[in-house]
C-alpha positions in Angstrom: 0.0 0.0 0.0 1.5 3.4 -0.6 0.9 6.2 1.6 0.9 9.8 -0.3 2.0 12.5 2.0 0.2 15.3 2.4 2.2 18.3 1.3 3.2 20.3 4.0 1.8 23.6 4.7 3.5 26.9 3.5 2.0 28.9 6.5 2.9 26.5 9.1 6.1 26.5 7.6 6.7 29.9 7.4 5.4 30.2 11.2 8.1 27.3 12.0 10.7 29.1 9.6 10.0 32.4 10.9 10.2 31.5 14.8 13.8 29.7 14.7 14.6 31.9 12.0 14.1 35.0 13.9 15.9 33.8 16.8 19.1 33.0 14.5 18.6 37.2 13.2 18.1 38.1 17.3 21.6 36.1 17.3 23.2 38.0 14.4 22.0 41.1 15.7 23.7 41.2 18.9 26.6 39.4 17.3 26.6 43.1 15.2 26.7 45.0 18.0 29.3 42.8 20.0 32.0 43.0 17.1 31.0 46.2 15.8 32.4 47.9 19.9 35.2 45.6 20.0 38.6 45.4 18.5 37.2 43.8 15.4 35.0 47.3 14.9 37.6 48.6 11.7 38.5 45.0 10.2 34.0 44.8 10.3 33.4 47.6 8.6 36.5 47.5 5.9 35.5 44.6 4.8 31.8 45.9 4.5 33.0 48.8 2.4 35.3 46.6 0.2 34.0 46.5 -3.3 34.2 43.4 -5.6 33.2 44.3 -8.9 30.9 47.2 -9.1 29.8 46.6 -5.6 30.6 46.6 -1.6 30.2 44.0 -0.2 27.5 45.5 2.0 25.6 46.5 -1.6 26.2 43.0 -2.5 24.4 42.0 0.1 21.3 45.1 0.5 20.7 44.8 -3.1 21.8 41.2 -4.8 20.8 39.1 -1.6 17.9 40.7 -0.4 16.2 40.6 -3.7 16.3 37.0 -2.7 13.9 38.4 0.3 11.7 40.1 -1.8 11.3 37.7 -3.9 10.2 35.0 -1.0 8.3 37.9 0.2 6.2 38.9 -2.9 5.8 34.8 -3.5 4.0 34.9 0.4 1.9 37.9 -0.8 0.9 35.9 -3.9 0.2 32.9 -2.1 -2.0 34.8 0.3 -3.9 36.5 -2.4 -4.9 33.9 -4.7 -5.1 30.9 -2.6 -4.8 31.8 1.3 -5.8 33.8 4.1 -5.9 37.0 2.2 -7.9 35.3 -0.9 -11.5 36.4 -0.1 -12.1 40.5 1.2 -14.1 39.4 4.0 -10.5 37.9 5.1 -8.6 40.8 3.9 -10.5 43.4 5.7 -9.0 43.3 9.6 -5.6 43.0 8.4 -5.6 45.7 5.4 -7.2 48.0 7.9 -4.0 47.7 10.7 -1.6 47.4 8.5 -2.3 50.4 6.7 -2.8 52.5 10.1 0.3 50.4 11.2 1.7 52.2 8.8 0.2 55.7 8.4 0.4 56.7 12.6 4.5 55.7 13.0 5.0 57.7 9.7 3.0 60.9 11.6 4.7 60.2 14.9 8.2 60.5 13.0 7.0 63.9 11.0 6.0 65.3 14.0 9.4 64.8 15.9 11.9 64.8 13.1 9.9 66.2 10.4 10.8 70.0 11.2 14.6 69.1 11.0 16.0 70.1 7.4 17.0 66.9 5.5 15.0 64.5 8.2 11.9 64.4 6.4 12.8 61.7 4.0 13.0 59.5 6.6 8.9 58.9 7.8 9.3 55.8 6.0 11.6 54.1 8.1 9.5 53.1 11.3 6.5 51.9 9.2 7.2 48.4 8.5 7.1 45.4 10.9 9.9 42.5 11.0 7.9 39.3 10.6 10.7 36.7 11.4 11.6 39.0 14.3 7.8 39.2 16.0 7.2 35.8 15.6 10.5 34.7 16.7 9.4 36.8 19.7 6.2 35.0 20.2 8.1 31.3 19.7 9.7 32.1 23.0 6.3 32.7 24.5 4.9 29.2 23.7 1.6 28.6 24.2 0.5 32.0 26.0 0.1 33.2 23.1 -3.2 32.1 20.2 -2.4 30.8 17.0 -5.0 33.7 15.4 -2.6 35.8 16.5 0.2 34.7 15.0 -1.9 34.1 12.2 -3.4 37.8 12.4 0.6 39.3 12.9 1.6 36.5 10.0 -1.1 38.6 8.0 -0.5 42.2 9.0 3.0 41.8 8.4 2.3 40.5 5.1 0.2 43.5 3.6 2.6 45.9 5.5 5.1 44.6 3.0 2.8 45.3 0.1 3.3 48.6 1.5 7.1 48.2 1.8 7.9 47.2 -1.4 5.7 50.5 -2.9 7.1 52.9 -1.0 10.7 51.8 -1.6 9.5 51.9 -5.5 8.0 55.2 -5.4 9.9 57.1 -2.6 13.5 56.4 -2.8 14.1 55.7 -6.4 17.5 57.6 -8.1 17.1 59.2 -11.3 15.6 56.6 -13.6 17.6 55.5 -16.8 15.1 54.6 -19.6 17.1 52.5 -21.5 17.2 50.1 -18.3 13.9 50.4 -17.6 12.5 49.2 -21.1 15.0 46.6 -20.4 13.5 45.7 -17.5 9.8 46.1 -18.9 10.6 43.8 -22.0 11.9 41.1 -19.7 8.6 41.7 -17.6 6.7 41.0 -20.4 8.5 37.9 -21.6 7.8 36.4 -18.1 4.3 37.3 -18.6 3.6 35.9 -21.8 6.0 32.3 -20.6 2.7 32.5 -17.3 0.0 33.0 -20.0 1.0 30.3 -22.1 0.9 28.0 -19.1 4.8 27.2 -19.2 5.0 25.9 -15.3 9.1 25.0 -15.2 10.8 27.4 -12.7 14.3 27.6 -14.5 13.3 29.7 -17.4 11.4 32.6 -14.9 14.5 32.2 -12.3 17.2 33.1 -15.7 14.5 35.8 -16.5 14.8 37.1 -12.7 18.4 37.7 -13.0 17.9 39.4 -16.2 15.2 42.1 -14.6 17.3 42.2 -11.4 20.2 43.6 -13.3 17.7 45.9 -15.8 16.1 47.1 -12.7 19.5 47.7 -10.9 20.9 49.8 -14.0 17.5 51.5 -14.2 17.8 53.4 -10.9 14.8 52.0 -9.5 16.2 49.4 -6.1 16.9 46.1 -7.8 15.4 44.2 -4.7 11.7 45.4 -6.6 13.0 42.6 -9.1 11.5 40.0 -6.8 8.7 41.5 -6.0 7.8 41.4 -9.5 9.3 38.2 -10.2 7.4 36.7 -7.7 4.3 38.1 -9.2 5.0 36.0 -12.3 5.3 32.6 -11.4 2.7 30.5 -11.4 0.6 28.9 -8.8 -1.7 26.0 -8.7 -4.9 26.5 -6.7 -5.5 23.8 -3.6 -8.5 25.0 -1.9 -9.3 22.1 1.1 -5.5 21.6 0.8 -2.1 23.2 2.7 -0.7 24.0 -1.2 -0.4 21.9 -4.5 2.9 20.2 -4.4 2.8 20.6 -8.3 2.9 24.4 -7.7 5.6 26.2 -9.1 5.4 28.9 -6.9 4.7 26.4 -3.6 8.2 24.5 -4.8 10.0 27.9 -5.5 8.2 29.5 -1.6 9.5 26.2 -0.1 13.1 26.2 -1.8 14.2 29.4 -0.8 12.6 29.6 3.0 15.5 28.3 4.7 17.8 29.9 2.9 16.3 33.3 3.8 15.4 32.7 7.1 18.5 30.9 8.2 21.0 32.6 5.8 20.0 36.3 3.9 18.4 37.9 6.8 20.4 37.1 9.6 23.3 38.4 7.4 21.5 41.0 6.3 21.0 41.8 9.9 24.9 41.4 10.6 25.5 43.4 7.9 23.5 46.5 9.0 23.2 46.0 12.5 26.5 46.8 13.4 26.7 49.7 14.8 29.6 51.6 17.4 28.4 53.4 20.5 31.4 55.0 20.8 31.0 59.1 21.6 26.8 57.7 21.7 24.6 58.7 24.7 21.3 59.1 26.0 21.4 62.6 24.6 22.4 60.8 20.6 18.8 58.8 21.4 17.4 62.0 21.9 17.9 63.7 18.9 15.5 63.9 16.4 16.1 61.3 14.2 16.9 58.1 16.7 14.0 59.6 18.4 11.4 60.0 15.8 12.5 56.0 14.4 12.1 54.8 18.3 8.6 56.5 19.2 7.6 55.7 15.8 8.1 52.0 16.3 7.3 51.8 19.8 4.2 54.7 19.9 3.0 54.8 16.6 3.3 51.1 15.8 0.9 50.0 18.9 -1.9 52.9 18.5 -1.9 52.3 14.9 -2.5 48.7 14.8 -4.3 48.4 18.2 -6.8 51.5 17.4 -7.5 50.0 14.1 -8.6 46.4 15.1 -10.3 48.0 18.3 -12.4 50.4 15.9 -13.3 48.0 13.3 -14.4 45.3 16.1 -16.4 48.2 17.3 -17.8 49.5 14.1 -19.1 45.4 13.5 -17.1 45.0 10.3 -15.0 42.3 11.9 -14.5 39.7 14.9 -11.5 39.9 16.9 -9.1 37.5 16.6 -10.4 34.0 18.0 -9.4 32.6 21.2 -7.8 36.0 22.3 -8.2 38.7 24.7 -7.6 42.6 24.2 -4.9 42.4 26.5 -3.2 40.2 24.0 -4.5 42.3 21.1 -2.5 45.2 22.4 0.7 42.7 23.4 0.8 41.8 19.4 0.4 45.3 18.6 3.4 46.1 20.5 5.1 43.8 18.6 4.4 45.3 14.9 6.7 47.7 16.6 10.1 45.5 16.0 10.7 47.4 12.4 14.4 45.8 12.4 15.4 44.6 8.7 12.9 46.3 6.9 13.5 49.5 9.2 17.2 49.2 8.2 16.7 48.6 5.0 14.5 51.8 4.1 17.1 53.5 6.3 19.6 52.5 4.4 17.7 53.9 1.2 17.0 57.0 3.2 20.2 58.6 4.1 23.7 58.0 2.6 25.6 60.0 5.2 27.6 58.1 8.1 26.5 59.9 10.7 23.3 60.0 9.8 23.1 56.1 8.9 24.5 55.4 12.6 21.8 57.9 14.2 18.9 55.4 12.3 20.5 52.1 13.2 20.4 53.5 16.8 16.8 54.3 16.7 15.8 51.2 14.8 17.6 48.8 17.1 16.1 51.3 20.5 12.3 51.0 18.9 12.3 47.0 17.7 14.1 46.3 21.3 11.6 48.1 23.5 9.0 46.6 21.2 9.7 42.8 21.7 9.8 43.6 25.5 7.0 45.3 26.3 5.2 43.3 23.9 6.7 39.9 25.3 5.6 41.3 29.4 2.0 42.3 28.2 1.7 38.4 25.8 2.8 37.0 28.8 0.9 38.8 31.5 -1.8 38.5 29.7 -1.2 34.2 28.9 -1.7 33.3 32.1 -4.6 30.4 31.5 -3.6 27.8 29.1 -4.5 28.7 25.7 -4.4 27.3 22.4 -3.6 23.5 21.7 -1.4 22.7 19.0 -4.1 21.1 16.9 -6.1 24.7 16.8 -3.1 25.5 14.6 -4.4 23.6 11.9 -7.9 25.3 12.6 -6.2 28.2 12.5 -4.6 27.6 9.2 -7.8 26.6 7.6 -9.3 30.1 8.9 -11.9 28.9 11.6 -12.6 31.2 14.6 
C-alpha cells in the first residue's frame, strides 16, 4: 500500500521558519553590535566597504541578496492573495485596515518629531514596517500563551505591510531613472508574462528571466530588490482550496526552496551586515535627537496605536470579529510587537540617508524602537497568557481560517 503525504503547509512552515529563524537574526543582531564595539569594529566595517566588482560588499548583500527576500516575500503575498488567508475581502479586511494605520500613525509620529529638522523628512518611512521573522520569533519564545489567530493575524498584517514596503521603496527612494534600463526591464517583464499565459510551469526559465530584470532594474535606478517582488508576481501557482498547497505548484516549490535559505541565511546576514553599529562618543542625549527619536517612538508609539486603534475600531464598528481565542490584553501585546521594524526599518534606512552619521543615528533608533517593542510586547503576551491557551491542533484550525 503506498501512503501519499500530504504536502506540508506553507503557513505553518513559514510560522516554523519564521520562529527559529528569527531567533538566529536576534543572534546576528547582537553578534553586530558585539563585534562592531570591540577590536574587530575597523576589520567589520573595511570589509563591508570593500568593493568586488561594481559593488561593496554590504551593496552585495542590500541589493543582490535581499532581492532573494523580496522575492520570498512577494511569493508569500501571492500565495495569500490567490489561494490563502488574504484570498477572499471578508478575510482581507481586519488585516488591510491595521496594517495600513500600522503604517500611516508611525510615519505621523516620525513627522511630527523629526519632520521639522531640514533633510530628516525623507526619513517617515523608516518606522512603518514590521519585522515578521523578528515578532514571531518573539512569540516562539512565548509558547503557548500566546493564540495561533494571533500569529496568524501578525503572519497577515505583516504581510500586507510589506505590500506597502515594497511600494514605498518603489516610489519614494528611487534615483534618477535610466530609460534604456527600464525598457530593459519592462521587455523582460513582459517575456515572463507571456511564458505565465502560455501555461509554461518549469521554474528555470522565470529564475534566468529574474536575474535578467534584477540587473535591468538595478541599472535602471529604481532598487533592484523590486526585481523580486515582480518576479514573484510571475510565477505561477496551482490553486488547492481544502488543501495546505499543491505540491505541483511552481510557486509552492519555488516558496518552499528558498525559506530556509532566507530565514536561516540572507536575513540574519543581512542583519549582521546592517546592525553593526559603534556606541562609541553615543549617549542618551544621541537617542534624543531627532532622528533616533522619531525612528524609536515611531516603532514603539505609533506602531501600537496604529495597529491596536485599528482592530479595536473596526471590532467596534461590527465590520470584523476579533481575533479568535484572544483577549484585548493580548491584542494590544501583538500590537506592541508590529513595533520590531528591524530589517525592513534598516533597509529603508539605508535607502533613506547616505551620510555616516546619519546612517548610525537610524540604526540607533531602529535597534532602540524594535528592542523596546519585543519587551513590552513579550511582558503584556505573557501577563496576559496566564490560562492555558491554544492547543497545538487549533493551529491547523487556524490555518484553515476557523474562529
Amino acid at each position: 500500500m503506498v501512503v501519499r503525504l500530504r504536502p506540508r503547509s506553507a503557513l505553518r512552515a513559514f510560522l516554523q521558519s519564521g520562529a527559529s529563524g528569527g531567533l538566529v537574526l536576534m543572534a546576528a543582531a547582537v553578534a553586530a553590535m558585539v563585534v562592531a564595539n570591540s577590536s574587530l569594529s575597523d576589520s567589520y566595517f573595511r570589509i563591508l566597504s570593500a568593493h568586488v566588482g561594481p559593488l561593496s560588499v554590504l551593496h552585495w548583500i542590500d541589493d543582490a541578496l535581499m532581492s532573494l527576500f523580496f522575492l520570498l516575500v512577494g511569493l508569500e503575498i501571492k500565495r495569500e492573495l490567490v489561494d490563502g488567508h488574504l484570498a477572499s475581502w471578508s478575510d482581507r479586511v481586519l488585516p488591510t485596515i491595521a496594517a495600513a494605520s500600522g503604517m500611516a500613525v508611525p510615519a505621523i509620529v516620525y513627522l511630527a518629531i523629526a519632520g521639522s529638522t531640514p533633510g530628516l523628512a525623507r526619513g517617515w518611512a523608516i518606522p512603518s514596517a514590521t519585522d515578521i521573522a523578528f515578532a514571531i520569533g518573539v512569540m516562539a519564545l512565548l509558547g503557548k500563551r500566546v493564540p495561533a489567530s494571533l500569529k496568524l493575524f501578525l503572519t497577515t498584517v505583516a504581510i500586507v505591510d510589506d505590500m506597502g514596503a515594497v511600494a514605498v521603496i518603489a516610489l519614494a527612494y528611487t534615483r534618477e531613472i535610466s530609460g534604456l534600463a527600464l525598457l530593459a526591464a519592462v521587455v523582460t517583464t513582459g517575456v515572463m508574462f507571456i511564458l505565465n499565459r502560455w501555461g509554461v510551469v518549469r521554474l528555470l526559465p522565470y529564475l534566468l528571466l529574474a536575474l535578467v530584470l534584477w540587473a535591468a532594474v538595478w541599472m535602471s535606478g529604481i532598487h533592484a530588490t523590486i526585481a523580486g517582488v515582480v518576479t514573484a508576481a510571475l510565477i505561477p501557482i496551482r490553486r488547492s482550496p481544502g488543501a495546505p498547497d499543491a505540491a505541483g505548484s511552481p510557486l509552492h516549490r519555488l516558496e518552499h526552496g528558498l525559506q530556509p535559505w532566507v530565514a536561516y541565511a540572507i536575513v540574519p546576514l543581512f542583519g549582521f551586515a546592517n546592525a553593526g553599529v559603534s556606541l562609541a562618543g553615543f549617549g542618551i542625549s544621541t537617542l534624543l535627537t531627532p532622528l533616533p527619536l522619531g525612528i524609536a517612538a515611531g516603532l514603539l508609539v505609533g506602531k501600537q496605536v496604529g495597529v491596536l486603534g485599528a482592530v479595536y475600531g473596526a471590532v467596534r464598528l461590527g465590520w470584523v470579529n476579533r481575533p479568535g481565542g484572544a483577549s484585548w490584553v493580548q491584542v494590544y501585546g501583538t500590537a506592541l510587537l508590529c513595533g520590531i521594524g528591524f530589517t525592513m526599518s534598516l533597509f529603508i534606512g539605508g535607502l533613506a540617508f547616505t551620510d555616516a552619521t546619519l546612517e548610525r543615528q537610524v540604526k540607533l533608533g531602529v535597534l532602540a524602537g524594535s528592542i523596546l517593542s519585543a519587551l513590552a510586547g513579550s511582558c503584556v503576551l505573557y501577563l496576559g497568557g496566564r490560562h492555558r491557551l491554544t492547543p497545538p491542533e487549533d493551529m491547523m484550525a487556524a490555518e484553515q481560517g476557523a474562529p
